[in-house]
Steps between C-alpha positions, in 0.01 A plus 500: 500500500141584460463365123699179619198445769221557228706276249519234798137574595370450123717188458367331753097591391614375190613188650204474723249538205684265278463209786119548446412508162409112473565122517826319369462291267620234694153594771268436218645161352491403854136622510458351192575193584315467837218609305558211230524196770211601657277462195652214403405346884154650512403481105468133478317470833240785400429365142401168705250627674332655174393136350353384844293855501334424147448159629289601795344785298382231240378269758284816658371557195363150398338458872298926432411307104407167682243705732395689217435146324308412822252781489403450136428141537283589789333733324452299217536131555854440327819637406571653219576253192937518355357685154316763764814495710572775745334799367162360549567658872528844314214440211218302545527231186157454529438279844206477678495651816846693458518845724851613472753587396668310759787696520614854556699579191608268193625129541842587542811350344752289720787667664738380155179699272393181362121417524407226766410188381114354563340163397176413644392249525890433651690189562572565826134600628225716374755745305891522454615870548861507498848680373804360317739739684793734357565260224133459370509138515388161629704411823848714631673562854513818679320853274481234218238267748155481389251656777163351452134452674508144644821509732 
């Protein structure tokens, strides 16, 4: 009777351990799936919000290159010409009056890594500093919109 109870009594550890050794399949397609219509009802929405972000980084980074455009014409009576472009606020090309560098670190790229665009004197005012966007050129809606110095 004895070896029937340790028989019974081993059987049902057995059993007990076997209920606990992981998932069904079943549980992680279900998981699975959950998983998978969630991304596909979030993804889209956070991706948006990535264009806009470059957008405003772009415009915060022409207004910082439009006050560092500021102080070198006050300190030397004019902006700097399209062949000096932008890295006359790094280097001085050889103005009068110039006590920079007007900015911290390097002229930077724009959020997509292309260079910014400068033409002085601009058709829109005293210079044009503007970017073409995602796409790199003239005109575009949403990341493809240009982001530029006079709107």
């Amino acid at each position: 009777m004895r070896k029937k109870e340790e028989a019974m009594n081993y059987r049902n550890e057995q059993d007990r351990t076997r209920n606990r050794k992981g998932f069904t399949l079943i549980e992680l397609l279900v998981v699975m799936v959950i998983l998978g219509m969630l991304a596909a009802l979030v993804g889209p929405q956070i991706f948006g919000k990535v264009g806009k972000g470059k957008q405003s980084a772009a415009r915060t980074q022409i207004e910082m290159l439009g006050q560092a455009l500021d102080s070198y014409r006050l300190d030397t009576g004019k902006y700097p010409t399209t062949s000096e472009g932008l890295n006359a606020l790094s280097t001085n090309p050889g103005a009068e009056g110039w006590s920079g560098p007007y900015l911290k670190k390097a002229v930077p790229n724009d959020p997509w890594q292309k260079p910014y665009q400068y033409q002085s004197p601009g058709s829109h005012g005293d210079y044009d500093l503007f970017s073409y966007g995602a796409d790199g050129a003239a005109g575009g809606e949403g990341e493809n919109k240009d982001v530029n110095s006079w709107e």
